[in-house]
PDB file of N, CA, C and O in Angstrom:
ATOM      1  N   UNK A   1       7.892  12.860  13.017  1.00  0.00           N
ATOM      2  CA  UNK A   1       9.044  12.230  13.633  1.00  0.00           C
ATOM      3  C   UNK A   1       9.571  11.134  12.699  1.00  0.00           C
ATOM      4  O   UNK A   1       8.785  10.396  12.105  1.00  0.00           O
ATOM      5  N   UNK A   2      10.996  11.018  12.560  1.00  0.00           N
ATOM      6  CA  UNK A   2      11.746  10.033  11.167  1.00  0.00           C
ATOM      7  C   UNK A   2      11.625   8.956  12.026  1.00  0.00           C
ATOM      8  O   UNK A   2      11.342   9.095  13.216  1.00  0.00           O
ATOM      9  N   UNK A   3      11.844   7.775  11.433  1.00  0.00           N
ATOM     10  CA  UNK A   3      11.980   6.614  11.918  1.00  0.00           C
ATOM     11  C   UNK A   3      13.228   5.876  11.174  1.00  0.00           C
ATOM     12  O   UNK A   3      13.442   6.208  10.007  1.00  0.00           O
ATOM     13  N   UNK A   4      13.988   4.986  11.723  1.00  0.00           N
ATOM     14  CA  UNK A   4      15.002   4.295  11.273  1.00  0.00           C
ATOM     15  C   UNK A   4      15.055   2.621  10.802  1.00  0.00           C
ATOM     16  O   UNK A   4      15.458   1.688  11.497  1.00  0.00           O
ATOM     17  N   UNK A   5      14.783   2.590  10.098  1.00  0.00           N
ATOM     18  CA  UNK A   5      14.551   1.041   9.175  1.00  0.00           C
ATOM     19  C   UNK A   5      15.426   0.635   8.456  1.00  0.00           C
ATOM     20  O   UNK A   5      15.967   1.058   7.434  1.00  0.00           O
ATOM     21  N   UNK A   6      15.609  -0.944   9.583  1.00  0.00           N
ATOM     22  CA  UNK A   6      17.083  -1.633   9.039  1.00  0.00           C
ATOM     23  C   UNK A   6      16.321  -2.753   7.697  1.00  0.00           C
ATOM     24  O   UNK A   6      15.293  -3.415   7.841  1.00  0.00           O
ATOM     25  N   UNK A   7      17.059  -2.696   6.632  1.00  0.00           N
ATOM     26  CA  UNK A   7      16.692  -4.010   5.969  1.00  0.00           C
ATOM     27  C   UNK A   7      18.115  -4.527   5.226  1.00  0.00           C
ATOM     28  O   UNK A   7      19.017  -3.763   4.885  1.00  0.00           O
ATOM     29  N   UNK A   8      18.120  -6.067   5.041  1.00  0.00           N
ATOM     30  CA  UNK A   8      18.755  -6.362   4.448  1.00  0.00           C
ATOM     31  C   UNK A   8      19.092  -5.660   2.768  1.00  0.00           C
ATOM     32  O   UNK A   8      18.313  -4.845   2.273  1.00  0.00           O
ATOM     33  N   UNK A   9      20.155  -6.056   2.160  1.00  0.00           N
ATOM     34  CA  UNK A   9      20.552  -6.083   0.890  1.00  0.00           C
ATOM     35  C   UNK A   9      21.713  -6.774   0.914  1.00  0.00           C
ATOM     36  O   UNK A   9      22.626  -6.871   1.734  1.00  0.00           O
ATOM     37  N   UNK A  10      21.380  -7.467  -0.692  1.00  0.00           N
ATOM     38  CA  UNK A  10      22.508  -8.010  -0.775  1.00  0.00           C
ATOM     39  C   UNK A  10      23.908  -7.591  -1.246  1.00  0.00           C
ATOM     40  O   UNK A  10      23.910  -6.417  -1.617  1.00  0.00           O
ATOM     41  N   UNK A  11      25.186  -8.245  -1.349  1.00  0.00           N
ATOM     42  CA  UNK A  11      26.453  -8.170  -1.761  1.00  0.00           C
ATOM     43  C   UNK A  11      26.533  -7.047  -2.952  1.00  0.00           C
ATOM     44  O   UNK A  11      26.867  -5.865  -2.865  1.00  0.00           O
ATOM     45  N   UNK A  12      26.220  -7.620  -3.813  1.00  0.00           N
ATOM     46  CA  UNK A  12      26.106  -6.575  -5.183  1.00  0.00           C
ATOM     47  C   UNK A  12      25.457  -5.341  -4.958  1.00  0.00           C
ATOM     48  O   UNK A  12      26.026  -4.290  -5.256  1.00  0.00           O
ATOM     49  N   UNK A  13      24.477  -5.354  -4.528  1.00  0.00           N
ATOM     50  CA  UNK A  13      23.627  -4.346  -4.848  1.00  0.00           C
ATOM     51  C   UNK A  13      24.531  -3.155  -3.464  1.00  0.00           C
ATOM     52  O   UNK A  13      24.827  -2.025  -3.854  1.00  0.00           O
ATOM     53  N   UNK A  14      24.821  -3.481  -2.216  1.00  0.00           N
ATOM     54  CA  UNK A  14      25.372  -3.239  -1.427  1.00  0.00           C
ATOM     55  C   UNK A  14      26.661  -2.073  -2.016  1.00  0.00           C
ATOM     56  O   UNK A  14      26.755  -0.882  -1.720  1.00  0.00           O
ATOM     57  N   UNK A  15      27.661  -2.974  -3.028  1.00  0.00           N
ATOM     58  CA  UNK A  15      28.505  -2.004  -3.595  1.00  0.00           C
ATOM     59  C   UNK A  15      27.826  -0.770  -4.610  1.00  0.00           C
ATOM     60  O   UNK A  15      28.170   0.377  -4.896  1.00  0.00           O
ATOM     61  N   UNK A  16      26.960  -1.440  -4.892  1.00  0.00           N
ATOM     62  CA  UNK A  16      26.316  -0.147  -5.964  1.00  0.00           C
ATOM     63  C   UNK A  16      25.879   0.878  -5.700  1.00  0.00           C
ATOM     64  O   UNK A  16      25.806   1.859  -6.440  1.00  0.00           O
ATOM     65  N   UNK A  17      25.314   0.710  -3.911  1.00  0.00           N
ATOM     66  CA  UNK A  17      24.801   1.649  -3.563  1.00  0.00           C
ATOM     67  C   UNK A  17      26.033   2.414  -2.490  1.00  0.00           C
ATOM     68  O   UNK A  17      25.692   3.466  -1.949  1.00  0.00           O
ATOM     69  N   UNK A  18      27.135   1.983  -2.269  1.00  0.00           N
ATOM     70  CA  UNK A  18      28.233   2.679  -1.693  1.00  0.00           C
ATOM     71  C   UNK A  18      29.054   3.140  -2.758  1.00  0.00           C
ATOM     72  O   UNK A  18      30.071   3.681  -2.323  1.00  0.00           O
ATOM     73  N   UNK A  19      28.964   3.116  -4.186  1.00  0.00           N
ATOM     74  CA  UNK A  19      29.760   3.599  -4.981  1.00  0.00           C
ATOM     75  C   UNK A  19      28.826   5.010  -5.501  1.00  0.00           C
ATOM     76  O   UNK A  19      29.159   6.049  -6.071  1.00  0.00           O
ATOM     77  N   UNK A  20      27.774   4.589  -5.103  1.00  0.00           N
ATOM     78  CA  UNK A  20      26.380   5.767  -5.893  1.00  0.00           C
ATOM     79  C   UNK A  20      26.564   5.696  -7.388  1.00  0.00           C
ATOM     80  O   UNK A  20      26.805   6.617  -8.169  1.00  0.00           O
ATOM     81  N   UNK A  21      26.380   4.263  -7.651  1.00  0.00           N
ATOM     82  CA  UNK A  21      26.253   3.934  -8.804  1.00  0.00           C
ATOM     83  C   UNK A  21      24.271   4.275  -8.880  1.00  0.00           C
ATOM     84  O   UNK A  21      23.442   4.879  -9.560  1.00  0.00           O
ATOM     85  N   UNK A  22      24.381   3.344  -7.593  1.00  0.00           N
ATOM     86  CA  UNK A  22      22.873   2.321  -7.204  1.00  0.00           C
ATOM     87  C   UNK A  22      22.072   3.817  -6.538  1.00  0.00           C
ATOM     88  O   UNK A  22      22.657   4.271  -5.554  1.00  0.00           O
ATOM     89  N   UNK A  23      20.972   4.492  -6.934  1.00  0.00           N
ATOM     90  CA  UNK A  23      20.573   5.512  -5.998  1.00  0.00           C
ATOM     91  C   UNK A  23      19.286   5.670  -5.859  1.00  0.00           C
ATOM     92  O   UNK A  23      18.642   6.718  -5.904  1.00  0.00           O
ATOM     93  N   UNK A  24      18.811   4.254  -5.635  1.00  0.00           N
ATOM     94  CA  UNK A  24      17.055   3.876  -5.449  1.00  0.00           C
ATOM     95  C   UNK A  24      16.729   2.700  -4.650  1.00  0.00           C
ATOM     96  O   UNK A  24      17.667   1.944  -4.904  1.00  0.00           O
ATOM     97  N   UNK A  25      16.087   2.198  -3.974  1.00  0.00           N
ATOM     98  CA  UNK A  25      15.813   1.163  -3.860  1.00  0.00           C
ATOM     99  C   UNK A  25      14.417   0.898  -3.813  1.00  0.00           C
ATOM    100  O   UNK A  25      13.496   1.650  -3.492  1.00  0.00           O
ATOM    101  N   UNK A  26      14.397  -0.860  -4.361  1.00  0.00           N
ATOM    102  CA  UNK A  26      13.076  -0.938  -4.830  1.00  0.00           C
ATOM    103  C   UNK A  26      12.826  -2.502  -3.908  1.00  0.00           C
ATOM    104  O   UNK A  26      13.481  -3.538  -3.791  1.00  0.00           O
ATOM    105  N   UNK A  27      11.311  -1.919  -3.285  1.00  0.00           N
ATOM    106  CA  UNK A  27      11.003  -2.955  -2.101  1.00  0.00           C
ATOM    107  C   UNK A  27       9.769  -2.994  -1.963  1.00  0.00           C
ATOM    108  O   UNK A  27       8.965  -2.063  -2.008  1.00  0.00           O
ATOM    109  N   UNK A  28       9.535  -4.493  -1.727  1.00  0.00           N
ATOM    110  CA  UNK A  28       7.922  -4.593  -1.319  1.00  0.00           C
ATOM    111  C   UNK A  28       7.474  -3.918  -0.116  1.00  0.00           C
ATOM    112  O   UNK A  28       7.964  -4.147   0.990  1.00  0.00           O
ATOM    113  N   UNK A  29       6.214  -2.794  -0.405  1.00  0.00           N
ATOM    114  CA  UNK A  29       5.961  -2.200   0.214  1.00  0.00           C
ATOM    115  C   UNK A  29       4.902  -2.927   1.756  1.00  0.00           C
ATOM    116  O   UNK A  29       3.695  -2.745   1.911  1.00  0.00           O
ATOM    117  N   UNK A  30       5.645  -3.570   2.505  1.00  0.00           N
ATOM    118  CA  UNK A  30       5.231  -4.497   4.172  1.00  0.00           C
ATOM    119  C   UNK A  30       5.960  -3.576   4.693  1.00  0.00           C
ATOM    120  O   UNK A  30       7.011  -4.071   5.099  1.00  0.00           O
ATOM    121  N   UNK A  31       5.880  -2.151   4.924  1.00  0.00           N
ATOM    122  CA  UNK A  31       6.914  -1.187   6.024  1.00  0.00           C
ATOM    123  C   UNK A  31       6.229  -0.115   5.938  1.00  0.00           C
ATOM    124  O   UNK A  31       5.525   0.205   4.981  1.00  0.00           O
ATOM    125  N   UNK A  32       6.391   0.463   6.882  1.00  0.00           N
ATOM    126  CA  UNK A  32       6.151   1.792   6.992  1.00  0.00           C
ATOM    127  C   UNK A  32       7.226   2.602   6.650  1.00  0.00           C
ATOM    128  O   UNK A  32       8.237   2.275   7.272  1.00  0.00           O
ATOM    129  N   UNK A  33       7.395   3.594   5.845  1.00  0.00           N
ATOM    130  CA  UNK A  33       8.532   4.879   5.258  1.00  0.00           C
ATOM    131  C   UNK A  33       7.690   5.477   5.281  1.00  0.00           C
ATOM    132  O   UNK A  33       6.479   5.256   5.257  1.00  0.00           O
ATOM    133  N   UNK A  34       8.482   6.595   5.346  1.00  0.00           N
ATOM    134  CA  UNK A  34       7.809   8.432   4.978  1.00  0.00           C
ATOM    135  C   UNK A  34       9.505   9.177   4.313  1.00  0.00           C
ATOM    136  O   UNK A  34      10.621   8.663   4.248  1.00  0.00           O
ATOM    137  N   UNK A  35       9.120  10.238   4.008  1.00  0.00           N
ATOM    138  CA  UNK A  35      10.668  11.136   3.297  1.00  0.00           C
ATOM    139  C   UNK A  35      11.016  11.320   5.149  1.00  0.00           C
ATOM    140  O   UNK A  35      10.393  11.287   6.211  1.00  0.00           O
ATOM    141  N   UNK A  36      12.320  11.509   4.685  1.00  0.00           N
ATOM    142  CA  UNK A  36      12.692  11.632   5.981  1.00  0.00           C
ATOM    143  C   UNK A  36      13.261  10.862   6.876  1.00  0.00           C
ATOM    144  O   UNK A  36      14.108  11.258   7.677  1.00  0.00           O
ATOM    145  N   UNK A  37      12.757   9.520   6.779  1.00  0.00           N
ATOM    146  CA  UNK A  37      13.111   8.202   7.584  1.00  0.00           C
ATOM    147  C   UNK A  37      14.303   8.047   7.123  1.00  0.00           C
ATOM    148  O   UNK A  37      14.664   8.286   5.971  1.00  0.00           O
ATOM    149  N   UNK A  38      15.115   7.541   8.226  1.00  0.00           N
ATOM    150  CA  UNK A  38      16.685   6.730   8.106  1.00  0.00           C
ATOM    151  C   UNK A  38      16.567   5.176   7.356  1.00  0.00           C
ATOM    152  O   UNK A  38      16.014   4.425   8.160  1.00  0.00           O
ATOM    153  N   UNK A  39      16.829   4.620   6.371  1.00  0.00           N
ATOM    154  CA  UNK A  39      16.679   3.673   5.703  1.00  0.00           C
ATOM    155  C   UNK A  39      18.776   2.880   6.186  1.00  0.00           C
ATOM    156  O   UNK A  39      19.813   3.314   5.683  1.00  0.00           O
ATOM    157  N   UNK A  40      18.689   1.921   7.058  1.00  0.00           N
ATOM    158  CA  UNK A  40      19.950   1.181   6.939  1.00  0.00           C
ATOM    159  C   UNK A  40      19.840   0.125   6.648  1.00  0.00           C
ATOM    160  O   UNK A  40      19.117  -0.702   7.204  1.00  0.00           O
ATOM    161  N   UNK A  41      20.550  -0.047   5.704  1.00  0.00           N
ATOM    162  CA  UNK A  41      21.123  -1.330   4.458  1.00  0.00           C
ATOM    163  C   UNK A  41      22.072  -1.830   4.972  1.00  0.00           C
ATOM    164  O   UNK A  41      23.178  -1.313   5.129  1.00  0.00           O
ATOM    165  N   UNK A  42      21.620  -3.199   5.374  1.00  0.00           N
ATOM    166  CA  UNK A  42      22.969  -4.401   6.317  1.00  0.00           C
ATOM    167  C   UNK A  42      23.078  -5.070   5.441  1.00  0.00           C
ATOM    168  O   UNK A  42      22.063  -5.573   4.960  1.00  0.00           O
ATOM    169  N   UNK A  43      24.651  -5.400   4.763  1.00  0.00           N
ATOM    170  CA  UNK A  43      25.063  -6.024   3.941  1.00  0.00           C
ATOM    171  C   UNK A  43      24.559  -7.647   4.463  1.00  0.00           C
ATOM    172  O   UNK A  43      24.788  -7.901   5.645  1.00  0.00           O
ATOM    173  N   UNK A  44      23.995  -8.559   3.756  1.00  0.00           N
ATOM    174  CA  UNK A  44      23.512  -9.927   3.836  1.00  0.00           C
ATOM    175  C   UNK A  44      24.014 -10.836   2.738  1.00  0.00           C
ATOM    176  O   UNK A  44      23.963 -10.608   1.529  1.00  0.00           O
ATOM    177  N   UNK A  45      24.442 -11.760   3.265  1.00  0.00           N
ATOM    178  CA  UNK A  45      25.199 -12.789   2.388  1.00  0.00           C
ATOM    179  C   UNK A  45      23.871 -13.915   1.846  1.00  0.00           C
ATOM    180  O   UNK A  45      23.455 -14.670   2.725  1.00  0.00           O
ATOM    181  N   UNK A  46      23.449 -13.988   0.937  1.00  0.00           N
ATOM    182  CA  UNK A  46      22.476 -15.203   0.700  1.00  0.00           C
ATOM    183  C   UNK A  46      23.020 -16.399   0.564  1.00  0.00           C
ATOM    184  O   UNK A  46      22.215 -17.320   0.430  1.00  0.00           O
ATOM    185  N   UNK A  47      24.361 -16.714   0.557  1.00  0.00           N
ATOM    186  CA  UNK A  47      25.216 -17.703   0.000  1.00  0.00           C
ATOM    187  C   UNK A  47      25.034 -18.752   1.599  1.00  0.00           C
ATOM    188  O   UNK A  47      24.630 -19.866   1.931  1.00  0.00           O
ATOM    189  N   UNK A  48      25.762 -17.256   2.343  1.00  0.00           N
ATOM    190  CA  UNK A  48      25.841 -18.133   3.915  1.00  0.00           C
ATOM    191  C   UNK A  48      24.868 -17.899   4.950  1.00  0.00           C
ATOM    192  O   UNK A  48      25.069 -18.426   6.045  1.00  0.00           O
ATOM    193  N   UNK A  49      23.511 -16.960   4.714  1.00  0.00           N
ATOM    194  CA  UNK A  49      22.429 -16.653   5.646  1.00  0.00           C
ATOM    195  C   UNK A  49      23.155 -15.590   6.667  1.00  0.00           C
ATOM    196  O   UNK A  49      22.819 -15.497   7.848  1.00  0.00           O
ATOM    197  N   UNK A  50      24.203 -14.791   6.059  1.00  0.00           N
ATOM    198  CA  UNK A  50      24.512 -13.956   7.521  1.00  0.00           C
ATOM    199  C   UNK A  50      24.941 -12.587   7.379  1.00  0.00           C
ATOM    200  O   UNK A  50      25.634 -12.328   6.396  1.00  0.00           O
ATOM    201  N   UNK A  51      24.769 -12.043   7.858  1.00  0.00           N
ATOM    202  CA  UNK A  51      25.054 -10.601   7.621  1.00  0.00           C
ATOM    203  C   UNK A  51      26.776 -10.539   8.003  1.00  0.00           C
ATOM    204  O   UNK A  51      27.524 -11.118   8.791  1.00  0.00           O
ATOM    205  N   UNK A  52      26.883  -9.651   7.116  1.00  0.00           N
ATOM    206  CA  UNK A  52      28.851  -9.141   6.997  1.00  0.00           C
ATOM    207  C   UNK A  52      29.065  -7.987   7.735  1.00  0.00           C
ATOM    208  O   UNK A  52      30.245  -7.664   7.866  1.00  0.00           O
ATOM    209  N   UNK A  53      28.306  -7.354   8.201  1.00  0.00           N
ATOM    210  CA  UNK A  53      28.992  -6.538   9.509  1.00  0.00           C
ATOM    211  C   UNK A  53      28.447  -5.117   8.716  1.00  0.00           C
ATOM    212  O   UNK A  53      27.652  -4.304   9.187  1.00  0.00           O
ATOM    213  N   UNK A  54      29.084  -5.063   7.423  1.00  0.00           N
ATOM    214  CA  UNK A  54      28.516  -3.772   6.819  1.00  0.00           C
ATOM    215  C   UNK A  54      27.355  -2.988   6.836  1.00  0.00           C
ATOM    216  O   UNK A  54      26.213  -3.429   6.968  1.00  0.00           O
ATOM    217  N   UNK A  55      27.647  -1.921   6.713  1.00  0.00           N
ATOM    218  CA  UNK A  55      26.078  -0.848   6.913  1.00  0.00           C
ATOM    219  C   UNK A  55      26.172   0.308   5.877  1.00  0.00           C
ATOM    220  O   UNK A  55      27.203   0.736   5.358  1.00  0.00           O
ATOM    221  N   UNK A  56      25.094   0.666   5.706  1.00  0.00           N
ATOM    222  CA  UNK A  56      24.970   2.126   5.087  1.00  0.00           C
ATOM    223  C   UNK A  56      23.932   2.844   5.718  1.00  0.00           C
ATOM    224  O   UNK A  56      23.362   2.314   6.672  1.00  0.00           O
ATOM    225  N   UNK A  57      23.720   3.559   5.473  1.00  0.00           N
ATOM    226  CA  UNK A  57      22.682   4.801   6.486  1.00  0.00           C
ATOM    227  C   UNK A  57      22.465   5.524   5.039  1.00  0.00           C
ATOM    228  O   UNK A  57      23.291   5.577   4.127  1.00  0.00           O
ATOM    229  N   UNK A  58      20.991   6.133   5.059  1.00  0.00           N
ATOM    230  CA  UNK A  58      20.578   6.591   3.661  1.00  0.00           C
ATOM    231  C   UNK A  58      19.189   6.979   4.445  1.00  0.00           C
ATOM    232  O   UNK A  58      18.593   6.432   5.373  1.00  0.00           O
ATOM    233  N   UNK A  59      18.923   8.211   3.638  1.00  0.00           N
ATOM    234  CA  UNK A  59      17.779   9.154   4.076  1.00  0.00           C
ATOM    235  C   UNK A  59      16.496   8.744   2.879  1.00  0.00           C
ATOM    236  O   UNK A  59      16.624   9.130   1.717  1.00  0.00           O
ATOM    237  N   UNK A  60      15.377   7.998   3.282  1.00  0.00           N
ATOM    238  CA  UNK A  60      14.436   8.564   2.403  1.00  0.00           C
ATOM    239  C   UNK A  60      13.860  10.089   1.764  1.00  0.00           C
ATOM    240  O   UNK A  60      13.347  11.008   2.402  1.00  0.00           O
ATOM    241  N   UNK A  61      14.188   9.995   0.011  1.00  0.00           N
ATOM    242  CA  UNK A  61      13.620  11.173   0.338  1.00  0.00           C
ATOM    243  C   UNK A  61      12.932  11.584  -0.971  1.00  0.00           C
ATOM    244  O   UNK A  61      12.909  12.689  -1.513  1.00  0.00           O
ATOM    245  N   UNK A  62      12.279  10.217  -1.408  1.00  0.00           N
ATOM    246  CA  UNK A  62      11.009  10.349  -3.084  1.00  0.00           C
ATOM    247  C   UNK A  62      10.450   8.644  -2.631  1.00  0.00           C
ATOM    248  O   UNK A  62      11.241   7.704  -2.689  1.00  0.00           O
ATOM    249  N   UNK A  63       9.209   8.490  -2.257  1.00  0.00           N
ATOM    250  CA  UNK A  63       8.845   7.472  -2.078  1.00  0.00           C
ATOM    251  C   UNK A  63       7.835   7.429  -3.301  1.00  0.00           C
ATOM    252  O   UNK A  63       7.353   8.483  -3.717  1.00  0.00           O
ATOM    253  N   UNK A  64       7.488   6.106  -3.925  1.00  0.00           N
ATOM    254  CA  UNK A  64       6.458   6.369  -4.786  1.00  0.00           C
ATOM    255  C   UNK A  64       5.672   4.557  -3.933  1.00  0.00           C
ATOM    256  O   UNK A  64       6.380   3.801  -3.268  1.00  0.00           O
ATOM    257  N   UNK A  65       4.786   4.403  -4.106  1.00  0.00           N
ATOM    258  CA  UNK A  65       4.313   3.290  -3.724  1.00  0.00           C
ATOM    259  C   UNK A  65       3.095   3.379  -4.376  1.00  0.00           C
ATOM    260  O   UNK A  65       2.196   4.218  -4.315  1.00  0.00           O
ATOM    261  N   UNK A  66       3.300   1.869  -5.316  1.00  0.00           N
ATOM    262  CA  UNK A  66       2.127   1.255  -6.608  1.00  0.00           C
ATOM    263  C   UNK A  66       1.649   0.048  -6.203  1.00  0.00           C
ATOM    264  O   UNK A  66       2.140  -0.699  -5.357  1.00  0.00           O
ATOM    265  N   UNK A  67       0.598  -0.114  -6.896  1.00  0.00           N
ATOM    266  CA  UNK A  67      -0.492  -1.538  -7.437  1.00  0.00           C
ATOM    267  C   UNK A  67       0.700  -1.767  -8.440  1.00  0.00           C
ATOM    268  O   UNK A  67       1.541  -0.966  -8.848  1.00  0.00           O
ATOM    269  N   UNK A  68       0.440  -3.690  -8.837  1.00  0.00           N
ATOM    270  CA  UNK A  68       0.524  -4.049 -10.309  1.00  0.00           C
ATOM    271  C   UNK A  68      -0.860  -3.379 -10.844  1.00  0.00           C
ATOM    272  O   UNK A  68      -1.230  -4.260 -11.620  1.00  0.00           O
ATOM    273  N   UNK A  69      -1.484  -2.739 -10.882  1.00  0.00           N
ATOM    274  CA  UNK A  69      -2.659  -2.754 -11.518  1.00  0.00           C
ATOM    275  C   UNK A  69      -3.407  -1.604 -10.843  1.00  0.00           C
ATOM    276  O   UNK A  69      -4.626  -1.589 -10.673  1.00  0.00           O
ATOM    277  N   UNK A  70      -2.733  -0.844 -10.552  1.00  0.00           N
ATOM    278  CA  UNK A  70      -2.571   0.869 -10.380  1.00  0.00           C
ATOM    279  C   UNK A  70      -3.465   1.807 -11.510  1.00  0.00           C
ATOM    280  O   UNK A  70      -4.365   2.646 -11.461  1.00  0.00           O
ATOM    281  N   UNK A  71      -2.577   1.074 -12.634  1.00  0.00           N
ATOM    282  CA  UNK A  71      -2.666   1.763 -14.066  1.00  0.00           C
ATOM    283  C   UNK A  71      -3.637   0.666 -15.081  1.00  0.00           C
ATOM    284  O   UNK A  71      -3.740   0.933 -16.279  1.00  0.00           O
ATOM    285  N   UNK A  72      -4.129  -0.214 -14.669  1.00  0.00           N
ATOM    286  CA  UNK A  72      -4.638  -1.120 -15.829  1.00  0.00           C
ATOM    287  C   UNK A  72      -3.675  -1.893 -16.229  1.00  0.00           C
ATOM    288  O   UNK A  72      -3.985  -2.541 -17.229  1.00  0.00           O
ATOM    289  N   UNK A  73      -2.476  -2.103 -15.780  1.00  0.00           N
ATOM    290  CA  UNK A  73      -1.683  -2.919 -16.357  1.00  0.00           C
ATOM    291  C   UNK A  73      -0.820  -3.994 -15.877  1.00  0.00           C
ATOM    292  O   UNK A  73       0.350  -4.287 -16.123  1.00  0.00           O
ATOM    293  N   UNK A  74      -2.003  -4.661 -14.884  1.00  0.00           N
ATOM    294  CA  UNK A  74      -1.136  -5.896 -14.144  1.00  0.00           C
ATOM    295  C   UNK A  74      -0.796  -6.953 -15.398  1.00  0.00           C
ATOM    296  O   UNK A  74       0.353  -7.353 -15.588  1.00  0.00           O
ATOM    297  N   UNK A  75      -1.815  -7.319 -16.148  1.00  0.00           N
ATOM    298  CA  UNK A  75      -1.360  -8.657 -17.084  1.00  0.00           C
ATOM    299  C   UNK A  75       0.412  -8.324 -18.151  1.00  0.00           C
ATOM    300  O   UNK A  75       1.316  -9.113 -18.424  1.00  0.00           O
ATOM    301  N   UNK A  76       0.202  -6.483 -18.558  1.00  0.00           N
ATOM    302  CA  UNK A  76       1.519  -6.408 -18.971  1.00  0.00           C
ATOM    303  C   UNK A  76       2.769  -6.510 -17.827  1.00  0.00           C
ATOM    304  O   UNK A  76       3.675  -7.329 -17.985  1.00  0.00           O
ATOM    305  N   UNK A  77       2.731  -5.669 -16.754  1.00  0.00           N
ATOM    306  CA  UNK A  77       3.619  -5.845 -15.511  1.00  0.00           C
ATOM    307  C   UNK A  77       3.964  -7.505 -16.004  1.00  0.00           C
ATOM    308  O   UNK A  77       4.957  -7.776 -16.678  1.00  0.00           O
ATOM    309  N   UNK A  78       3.077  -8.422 -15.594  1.00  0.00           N
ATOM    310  CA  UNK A  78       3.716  -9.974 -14.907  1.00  0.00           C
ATOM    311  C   UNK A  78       3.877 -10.446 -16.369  1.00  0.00           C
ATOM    312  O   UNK A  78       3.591 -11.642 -16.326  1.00  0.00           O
ATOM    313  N   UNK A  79       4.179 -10.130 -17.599  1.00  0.00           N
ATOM    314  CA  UNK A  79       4.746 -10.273 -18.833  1.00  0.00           C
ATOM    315  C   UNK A  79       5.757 -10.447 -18.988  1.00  0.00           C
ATOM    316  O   UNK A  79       6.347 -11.491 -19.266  1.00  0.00           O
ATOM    317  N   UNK A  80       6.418  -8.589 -18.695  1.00  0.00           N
ATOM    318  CA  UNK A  80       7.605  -8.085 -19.007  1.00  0.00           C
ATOM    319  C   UNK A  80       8.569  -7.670 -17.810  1.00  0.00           C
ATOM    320  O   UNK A  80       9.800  -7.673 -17.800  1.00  0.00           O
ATOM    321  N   UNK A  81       7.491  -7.237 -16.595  1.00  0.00           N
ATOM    322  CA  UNK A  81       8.659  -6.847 -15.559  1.00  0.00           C
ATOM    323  C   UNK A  81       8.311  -5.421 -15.423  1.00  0.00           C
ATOM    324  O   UNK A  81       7.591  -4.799 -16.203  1.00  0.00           O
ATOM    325  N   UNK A  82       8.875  -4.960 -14.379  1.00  0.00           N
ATOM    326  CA  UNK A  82       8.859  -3.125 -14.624  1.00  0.00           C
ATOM    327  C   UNK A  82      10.615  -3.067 -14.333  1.00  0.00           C
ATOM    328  O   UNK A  82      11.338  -4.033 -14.090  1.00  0.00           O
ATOM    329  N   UNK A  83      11.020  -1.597 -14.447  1.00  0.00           N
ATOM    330  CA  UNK A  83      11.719  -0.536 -14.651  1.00  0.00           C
ATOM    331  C   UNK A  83      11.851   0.205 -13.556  1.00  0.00           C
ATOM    332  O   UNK A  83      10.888   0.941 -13.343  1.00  0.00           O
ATOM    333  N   UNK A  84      12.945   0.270 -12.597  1.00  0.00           N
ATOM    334  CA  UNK A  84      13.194   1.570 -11.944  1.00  0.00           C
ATOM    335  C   UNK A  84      14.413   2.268 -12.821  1.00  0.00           C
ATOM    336  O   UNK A  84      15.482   1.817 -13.232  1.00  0.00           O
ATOM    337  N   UNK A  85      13.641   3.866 -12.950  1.00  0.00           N
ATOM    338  CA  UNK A  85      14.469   4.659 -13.828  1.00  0.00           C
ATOM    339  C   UNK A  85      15.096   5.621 -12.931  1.00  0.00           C
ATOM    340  O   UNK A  85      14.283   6.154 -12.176  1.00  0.00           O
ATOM    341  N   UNK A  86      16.580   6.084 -12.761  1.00  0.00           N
ATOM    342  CA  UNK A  86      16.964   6.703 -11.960  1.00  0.00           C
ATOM    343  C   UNK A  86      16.843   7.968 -12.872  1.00  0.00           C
ATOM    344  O   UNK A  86      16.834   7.594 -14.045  1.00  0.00           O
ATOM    345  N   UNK A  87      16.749   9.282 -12.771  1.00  0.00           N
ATOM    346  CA  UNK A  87      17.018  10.435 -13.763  1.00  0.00           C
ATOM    347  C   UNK A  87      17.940  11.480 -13.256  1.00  0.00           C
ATOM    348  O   UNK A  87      17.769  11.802 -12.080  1.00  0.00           O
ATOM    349  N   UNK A  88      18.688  11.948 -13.779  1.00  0.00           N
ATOM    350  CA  UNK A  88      19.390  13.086 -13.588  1.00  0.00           C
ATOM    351  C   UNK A  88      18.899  14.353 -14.219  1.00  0.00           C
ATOM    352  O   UNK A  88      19.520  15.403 -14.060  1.00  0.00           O
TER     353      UNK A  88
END
């Protein structure tokens, strides 16, 4: 059974992902997802603490969920940062 999970995003990222520029999102994993789940993105203002009314609706459907230190490589992770790579 899907489940429907509202989370914030912000302004920018908001257009990126209504232009399908943006076609990932990357979040600390405190939620429950599975493929399948309804993921809605409420546009949130950080400037003024409030949400703008906007929405998107978006289907999970490639979850990957990691350790920093999954792979042996927490001290490089908190170095440099990681990478979400979108691929075509």
């Amino acid at each position: 059974m899907s489940r429907e999970i509202h989370k914030k995003i912000w302004p920018e990222f908001f257009e990126k992902v209504l232009s399908g520029e943006k076609r990932f999102e990357l979040r600390v994993a405190d939620l429950e997802i599975s493929t399948g789940d309804t993921l809605v993105l409420e546009e949130w203002n950080p400037k003024t603490k409030m949400y703008t009314g906007r929405s998107l609706t978006k289907t999970a459907d490639y979850i990957l969920k990691s350790s920093l230190d999954q792979f042996g490589q927490h001290d490089l992770i908190e170095k440099h940062g990681l990478y979400v790579i979108t691929l075509e």
